[in-house]
Each structure stands twice: as C-alpha cells, then as structure tokens.
TORNU-99683 format. One line per 4 residues: for each residue x, y, z of N, C-alpha, C. Coordinates in steps of 0.001 Angstrom, whole numbers, plus 500000, padded with zeros to 6 digits. Example, Ala and Ser with C-alpha at 12.3 -4.5 7.8 and 13.67 -1.06 7.14 Angstrom:
BEGIN
513190/494310/507800/512300/495500/507800/513200/496700/507800  512850/497750/507080/513670/498940/507140/512900/500030/507870
END
This chain:
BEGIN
896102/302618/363514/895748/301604/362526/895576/302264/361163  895841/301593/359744/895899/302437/358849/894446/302265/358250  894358/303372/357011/893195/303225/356586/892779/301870/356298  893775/301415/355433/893785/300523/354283/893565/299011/355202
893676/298870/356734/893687/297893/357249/892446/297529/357525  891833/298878/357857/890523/298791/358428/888989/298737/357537  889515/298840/356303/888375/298854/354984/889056/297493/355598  890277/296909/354896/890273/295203/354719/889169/294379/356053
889168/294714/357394/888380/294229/358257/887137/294493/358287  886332/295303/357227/885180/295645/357518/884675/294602/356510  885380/294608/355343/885259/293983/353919/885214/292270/354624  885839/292082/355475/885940/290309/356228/885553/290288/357418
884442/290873/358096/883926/291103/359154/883225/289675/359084  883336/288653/360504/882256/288253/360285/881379/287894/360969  880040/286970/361327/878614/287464/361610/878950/287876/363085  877682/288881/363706/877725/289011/364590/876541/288736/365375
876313/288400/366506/875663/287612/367478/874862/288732/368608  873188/288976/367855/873045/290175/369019/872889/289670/370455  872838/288669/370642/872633/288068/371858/874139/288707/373056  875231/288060/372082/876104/288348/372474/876717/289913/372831
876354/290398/371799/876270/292316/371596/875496/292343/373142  874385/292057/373342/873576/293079/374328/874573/292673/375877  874496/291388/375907/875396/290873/377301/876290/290841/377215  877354/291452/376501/878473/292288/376649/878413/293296/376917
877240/294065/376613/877202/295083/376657/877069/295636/378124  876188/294483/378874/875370/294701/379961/876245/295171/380806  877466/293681/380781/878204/293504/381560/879081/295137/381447  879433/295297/380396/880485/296493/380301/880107/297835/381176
878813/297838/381042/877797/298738/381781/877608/298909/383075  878004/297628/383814/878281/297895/384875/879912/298260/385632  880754/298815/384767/881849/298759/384863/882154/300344/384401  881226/301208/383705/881162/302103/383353/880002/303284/383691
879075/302427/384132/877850/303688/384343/878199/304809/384770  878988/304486/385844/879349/306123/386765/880081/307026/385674  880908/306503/385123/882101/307353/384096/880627/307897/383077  879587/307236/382429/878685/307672/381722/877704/308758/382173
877394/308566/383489/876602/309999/384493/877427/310975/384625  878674/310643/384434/879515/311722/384543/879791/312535/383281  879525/311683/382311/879619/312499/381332/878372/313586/381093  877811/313105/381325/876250/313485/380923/876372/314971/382046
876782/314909/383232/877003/315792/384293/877548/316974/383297  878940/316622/382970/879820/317388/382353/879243/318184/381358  878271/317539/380359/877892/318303/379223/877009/318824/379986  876299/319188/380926/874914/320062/381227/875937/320943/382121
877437/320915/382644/878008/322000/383345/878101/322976/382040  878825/322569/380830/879106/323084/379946/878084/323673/379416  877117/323171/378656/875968/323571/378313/874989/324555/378778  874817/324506/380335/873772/325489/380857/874611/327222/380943
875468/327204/380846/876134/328789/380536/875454/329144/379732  875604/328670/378650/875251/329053/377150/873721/329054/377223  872902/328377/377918/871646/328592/377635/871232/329698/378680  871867/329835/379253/871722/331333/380221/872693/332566/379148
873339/332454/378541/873425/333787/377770/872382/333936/376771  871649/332798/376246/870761/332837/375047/869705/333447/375944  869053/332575/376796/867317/332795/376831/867599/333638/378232  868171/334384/379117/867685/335168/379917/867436/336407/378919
868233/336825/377914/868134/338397/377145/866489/337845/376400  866573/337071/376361/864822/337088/375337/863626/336862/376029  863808/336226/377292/863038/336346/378422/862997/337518/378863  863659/338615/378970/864471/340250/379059/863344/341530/378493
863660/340628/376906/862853/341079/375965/861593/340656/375790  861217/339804/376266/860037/339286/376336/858858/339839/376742  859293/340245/378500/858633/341081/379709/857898/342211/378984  859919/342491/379092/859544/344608/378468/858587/344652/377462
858792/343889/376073/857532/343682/375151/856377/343980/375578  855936/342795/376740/854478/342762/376914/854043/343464/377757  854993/344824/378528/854545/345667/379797/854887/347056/378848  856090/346695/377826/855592/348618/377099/855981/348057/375887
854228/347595/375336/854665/347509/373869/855845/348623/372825  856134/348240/372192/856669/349006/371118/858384/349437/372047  858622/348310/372784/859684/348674/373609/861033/348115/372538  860915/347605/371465/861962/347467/370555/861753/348107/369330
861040/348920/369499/860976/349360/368093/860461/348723/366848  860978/349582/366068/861540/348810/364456/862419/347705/364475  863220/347283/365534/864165/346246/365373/863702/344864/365117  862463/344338/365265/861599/343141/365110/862407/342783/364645
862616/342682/363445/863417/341851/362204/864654/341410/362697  865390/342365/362733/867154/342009/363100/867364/341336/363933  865971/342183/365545/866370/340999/366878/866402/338703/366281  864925/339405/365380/864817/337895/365316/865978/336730/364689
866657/337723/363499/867526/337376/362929/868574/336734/363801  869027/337949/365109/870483/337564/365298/869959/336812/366873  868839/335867/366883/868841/335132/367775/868564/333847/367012  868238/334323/366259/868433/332541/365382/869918/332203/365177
870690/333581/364996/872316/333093/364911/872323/332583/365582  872334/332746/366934/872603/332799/368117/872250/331190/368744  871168/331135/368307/870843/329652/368541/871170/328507/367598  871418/328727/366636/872280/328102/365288/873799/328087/365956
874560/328406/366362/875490/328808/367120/875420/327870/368585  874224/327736/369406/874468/327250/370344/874218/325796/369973  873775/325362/369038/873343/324094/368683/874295/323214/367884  875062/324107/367304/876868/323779/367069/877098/323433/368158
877496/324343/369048/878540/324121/370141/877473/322704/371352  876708/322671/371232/876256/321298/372012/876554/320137/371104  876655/319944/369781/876860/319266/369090/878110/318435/369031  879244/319741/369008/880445/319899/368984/880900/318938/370730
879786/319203/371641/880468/318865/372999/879781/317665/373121  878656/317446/372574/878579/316073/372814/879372/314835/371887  879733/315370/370374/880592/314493/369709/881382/313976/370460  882276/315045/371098/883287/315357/371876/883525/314153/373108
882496/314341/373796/882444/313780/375120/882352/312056/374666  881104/311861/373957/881205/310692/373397/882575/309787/372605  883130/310379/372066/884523/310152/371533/885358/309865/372560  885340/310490/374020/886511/310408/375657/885674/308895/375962
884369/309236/376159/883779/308164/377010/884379/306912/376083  884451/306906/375022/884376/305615/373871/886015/305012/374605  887013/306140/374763/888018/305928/374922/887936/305136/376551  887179/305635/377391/887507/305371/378602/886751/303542/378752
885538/303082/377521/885008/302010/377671/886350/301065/377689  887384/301342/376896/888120/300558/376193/889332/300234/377285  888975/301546/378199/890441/301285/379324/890041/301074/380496  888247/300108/380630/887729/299530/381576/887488/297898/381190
887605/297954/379839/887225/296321/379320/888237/295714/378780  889360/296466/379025/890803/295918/378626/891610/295873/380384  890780/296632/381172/891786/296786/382267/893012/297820/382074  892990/298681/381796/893746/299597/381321/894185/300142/382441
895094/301050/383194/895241/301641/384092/895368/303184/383603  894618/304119/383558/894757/305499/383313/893778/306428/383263  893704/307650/383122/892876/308667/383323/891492/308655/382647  890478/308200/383193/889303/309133/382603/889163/310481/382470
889821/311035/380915/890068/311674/380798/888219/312340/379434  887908/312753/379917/886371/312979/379585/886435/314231/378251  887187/315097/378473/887902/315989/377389/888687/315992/376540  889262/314651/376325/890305/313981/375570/890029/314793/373843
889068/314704/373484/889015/315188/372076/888212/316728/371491  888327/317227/372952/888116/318941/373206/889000/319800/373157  890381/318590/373564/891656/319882/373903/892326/320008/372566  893191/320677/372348/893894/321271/371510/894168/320199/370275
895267/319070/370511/895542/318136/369525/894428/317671/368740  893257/317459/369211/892420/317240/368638/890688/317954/368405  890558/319035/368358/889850/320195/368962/889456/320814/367205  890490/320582/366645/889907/321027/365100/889411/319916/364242
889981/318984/364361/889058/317113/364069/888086/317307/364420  887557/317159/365758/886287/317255/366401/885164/317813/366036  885651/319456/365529/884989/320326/365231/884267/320032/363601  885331/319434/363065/885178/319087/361463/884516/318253/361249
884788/317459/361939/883439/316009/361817/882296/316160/362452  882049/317457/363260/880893/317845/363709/880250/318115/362679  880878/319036/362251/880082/320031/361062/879792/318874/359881  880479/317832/359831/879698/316866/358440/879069/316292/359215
878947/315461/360683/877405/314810/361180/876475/315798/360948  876641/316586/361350/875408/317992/361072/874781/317788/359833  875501/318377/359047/875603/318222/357242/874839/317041/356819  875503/315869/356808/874969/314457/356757/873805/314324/357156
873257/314497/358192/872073/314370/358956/871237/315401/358159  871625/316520/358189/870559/317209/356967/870054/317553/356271  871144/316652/355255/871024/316159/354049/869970/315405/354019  869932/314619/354733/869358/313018/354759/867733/313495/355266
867571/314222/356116/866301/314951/356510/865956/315424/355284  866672/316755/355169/865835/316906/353950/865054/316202/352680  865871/315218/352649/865568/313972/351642/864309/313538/352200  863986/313277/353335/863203/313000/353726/863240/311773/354921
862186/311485/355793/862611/310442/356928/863297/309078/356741  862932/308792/356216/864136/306887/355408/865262/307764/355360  865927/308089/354408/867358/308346/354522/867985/308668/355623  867406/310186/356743/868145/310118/358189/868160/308874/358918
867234/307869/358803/867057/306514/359671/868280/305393/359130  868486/305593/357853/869901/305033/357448/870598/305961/357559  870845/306815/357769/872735/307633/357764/872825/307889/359299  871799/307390/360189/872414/307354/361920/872752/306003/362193
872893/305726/361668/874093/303668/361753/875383/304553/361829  875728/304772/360172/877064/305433/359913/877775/306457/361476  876392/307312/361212/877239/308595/361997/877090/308519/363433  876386/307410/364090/876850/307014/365235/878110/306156/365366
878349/305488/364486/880140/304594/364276/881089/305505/364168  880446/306475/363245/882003/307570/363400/882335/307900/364708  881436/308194/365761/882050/308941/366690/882915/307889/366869  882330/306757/367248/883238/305132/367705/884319/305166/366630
884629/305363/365891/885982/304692/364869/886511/305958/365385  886217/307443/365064/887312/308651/365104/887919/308170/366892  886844/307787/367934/887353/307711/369209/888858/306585/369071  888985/305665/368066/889912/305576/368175/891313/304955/367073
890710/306096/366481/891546/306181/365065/891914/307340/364830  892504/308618/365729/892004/310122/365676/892960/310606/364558  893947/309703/364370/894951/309794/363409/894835/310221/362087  893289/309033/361418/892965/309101/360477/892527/310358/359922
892764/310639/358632/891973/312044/357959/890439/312238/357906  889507/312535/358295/888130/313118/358733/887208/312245/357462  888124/312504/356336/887213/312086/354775/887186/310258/355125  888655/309953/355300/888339/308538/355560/887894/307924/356737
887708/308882/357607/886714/308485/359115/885221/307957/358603  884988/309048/357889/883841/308863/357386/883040/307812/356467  884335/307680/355671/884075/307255/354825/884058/305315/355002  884995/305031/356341/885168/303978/357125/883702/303705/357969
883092/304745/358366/881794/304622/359134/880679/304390/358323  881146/304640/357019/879556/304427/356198/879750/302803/355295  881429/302403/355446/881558/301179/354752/880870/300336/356108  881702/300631/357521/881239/299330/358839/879410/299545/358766
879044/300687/358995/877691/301176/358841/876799/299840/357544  876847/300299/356058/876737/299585/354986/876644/297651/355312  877530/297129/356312/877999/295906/355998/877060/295548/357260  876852/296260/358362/876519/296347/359672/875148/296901/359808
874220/296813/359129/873542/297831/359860/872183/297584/359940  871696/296229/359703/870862/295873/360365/870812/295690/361670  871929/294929/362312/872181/294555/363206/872521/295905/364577  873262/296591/364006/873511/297550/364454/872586/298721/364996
871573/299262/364114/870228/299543/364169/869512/298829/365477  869283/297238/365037/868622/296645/365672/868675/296744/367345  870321/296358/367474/870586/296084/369070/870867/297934/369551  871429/298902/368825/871040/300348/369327/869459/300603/369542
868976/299999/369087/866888/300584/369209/866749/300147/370337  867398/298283/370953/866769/297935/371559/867558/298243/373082  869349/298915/372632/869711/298999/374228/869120/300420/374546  868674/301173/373600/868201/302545/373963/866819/302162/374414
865980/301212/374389/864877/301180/374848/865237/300663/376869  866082/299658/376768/866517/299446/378039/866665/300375/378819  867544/300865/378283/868139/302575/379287/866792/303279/379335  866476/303916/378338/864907/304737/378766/863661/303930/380027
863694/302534/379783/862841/301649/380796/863413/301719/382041  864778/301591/382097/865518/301280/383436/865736/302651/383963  865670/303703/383204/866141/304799/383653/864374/305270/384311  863185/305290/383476/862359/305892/383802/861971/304698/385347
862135/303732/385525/861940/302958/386963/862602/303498/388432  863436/303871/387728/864156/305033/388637/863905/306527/388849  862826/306577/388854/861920/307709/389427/862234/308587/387997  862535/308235/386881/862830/308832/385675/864224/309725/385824
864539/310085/386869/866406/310715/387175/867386/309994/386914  866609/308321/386968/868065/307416/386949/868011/307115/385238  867222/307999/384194/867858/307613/382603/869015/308184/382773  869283/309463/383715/871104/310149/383667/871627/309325/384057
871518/308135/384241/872864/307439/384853/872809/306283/383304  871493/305380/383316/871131/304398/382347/871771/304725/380988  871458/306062/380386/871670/306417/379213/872984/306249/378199  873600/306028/378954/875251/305595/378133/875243/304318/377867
874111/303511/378076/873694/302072/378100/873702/301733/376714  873365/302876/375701/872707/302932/374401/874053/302716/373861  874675/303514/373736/876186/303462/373456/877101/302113/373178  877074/301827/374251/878041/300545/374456/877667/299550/373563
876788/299189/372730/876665/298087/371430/877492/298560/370548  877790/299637/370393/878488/300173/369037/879929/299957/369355  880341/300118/370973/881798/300033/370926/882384/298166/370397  881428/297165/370996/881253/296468/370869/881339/295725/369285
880483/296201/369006/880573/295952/367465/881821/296853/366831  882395/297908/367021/883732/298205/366736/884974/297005/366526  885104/296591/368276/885835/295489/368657/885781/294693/368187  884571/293747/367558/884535/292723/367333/884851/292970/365534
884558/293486/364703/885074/293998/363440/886365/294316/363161  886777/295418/363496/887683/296023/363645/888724/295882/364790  888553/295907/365861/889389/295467/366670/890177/296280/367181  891035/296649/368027/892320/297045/368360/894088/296750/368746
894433/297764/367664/896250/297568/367252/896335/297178/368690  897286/295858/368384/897412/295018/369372/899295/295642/369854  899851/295771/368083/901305/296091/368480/901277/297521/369123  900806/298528/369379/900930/299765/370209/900896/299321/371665
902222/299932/371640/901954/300031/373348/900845/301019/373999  900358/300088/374975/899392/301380/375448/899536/302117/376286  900674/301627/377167/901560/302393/378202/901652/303535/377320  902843/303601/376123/903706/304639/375712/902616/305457/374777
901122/304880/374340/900140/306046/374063/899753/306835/374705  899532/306224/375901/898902/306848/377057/899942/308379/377216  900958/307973/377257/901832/308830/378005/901905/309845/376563  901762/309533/375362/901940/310399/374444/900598/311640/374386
899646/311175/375036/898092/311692/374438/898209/312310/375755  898868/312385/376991/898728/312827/378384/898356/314214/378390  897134/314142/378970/895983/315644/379128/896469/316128/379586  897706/316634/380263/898924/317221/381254/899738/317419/380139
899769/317231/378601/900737/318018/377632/899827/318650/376355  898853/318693/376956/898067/319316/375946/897040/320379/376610  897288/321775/375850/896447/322773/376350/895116/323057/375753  894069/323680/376232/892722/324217/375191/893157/325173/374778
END
C-alpha cells in the first residue's frame, strides 16, 4: 500500500466503536491465543541465553568478591563500565526480538481473521529481508520513548499510542521507508488516540485479570490479548490491499527463501 494512500485513510478515518474494538477482539483471541503463548515461549528461548552470558560472570564475580576481597583489583571501574555495555546491549537485543516477534504475530492475526491458509511464521521480520528494518525502527522506538521520558511522564504516555501502531502498520507495510512508518504511526496515533489508549489500558487489564485467575501462569497465554485492539483498529482505518494476491505474497515472503 503506498504512503500517500494511507495518510489519505487516516486523514478520513471514521468513528470507532470501543464496544465493538473489545468483542472483536475477544473473539479474534480465541482463534489466536496459542500462536500468542507461543510467541511469548519463543522470546524467553531466545532471551534466556543471553541472560545466562550476562549474569552467571557477575554472579562469578560476585562470590569471589565477597570470599577474597580485593579479588578484582583496581578493575572496579572498567568491570562496571563494560557490564553496563553489556546490558545496554542485551536490552537492544530483547527489544529488537520483541519488536520483531510482535510484527510475525501481527502478521499471523491477519491470516486467522481472514482465513488465510499459511505458515505461522513467528520470525518473519528477524530474517534477512527484513532484519535491518526491524533493527532501525527498534533503535527509534527506543529513541522516541526516551526522548519522551526524559521530557518527563505525560509525553512517554502519549508517544506509546504511536509506537505501539508502528509495530502494527510496519507488520504490514514492511515496504514502506522506516521515516514514513513512523511518521504514519504518529498521524493514526494523533487522530486515534484516545480511543486507542483507552481500549489498550482496558484489554491489558483483562489479560493481567484473566491471566492472574489462572494460577498467574495463564497471563503467558492471556497476554497477547492486549495486542489485538490495535490490529483491529489498523483494519478498520486503514485496512488491507484488497488487489494483492495473497496467495502470490505468501509465496514471495516464503521463510524457505530467506536466510538469517
């Protein structure tokens, strides 16, 4: 879809119905939960490596510290330094994998509520074709977000409308250039975002309730619950190119022609 189509639909969006948002949503939810635990699975396979290269060496260092003081020396400084890299670094790369994952799942809502026939493909915007996008629009949610912190608490509470839509528009606009992803998420965001706000506060309160009733294990399944208003409100705004075949996308984007 081109840029220029999708400012025009945001610019003539019209009202939306949270009633309708949440029980669409519900419904979609049950058509997806498992694909959503699974995601959630996926990022803690990925994820717990990395927190085992970080904190066993400082747990390491920790011991030795407190059984023979003066067991690092003079190095105080540097160690501390290059574990803040280190964790600055790992907080990218969770960032980077949850954009990521969220962007597949967005894709896979769309090829359960259309009836789609094809791969839940959960890595879709990890692998190669799209792996430097991903990465780029990581680094401005990051950015964005701490901008807006720094500014102080009101501003981050408005710029997470926007930068939760981006993941939803880049999931399926990957085409578009990063500046006008963005720049598309802060116009739907802008026009949207009471509403948007509103029914995200309140499906994230669902999932946390429904999840903690479930002995508190079942928010890993609930939690993608939060999500699904935004795809929703995508659809109903914006919509999806009706003239693409989705057969012959499918077969173009096939995770079987694309390497990491």
């Amino acid at each position: 879809m081109l840029f220029a189509e999708i400012q025009h639909k945001i610019s003539h969006a019209r009202q939306l119905d949270f009633g309708d948002l949440l029980n669409e949503s519900i419904e979609l939810f049950k058509k997806v939960w498992l694909q959503g635990f699974l995601m959630i699975l996926i990022m803690f396979a990925i994820i717990i490596p990395f927190v085992i290269v970080i904190y066993v060496p400082v747990l390491f260092i920790s011991i030795m510290s407190a059984e023979s003081p003066g067991f690092i020396g003079g190095w105080q400084f540097i160690l501390v330094i290059v574990l803040m890299l280190i964790y600055v670094c790992f907080m990218f790369v969770m960032l980077v994998m949850t954009f990521g994952l969220k962007a597949g799942l967005y894709r896979i809502m769309r090829q359960k509520d259309l009836s789609i026939i094809a791969k839940d493909d959960y890595l879709f915007f990890l692998r190669k074709p799209y792996r430097s996008k991903t990465i780029g629009l990581s680094l401005a949610y990051f950015g964005i977000g701490l901008l807006a912190m720094l500014l102080c608490v009101f501003p981050l509470i408005y710029v997470m409308v926007p930068l939760n839509l981006l993941v939803v528009i880049y999931a399926f606009n990957p085409e578009i250039s990063s500046s006008n992803l963005i720049k598309a998420s802060f116009e739907l965001g802008n026009k949207k975002w009471l509403i948007t706000f509103g029914v995200t506060l309140v499906s994230g309160w669902l999932a946390q309730m429904v999840g903690m009733l479930m002995c508190g294990v079942g928010i890993f399944a609930t939690a993608s619950f939060a999500a699904i208003p935004l795809y929703f409100i995508y659809k109903k705004v914006i919509g999806f190119d009706e003239n693409v075949n989705e057969v012959k996308q499918i077969g173009i984007n096939n995770p079987n022609d694309a390497t990491f």
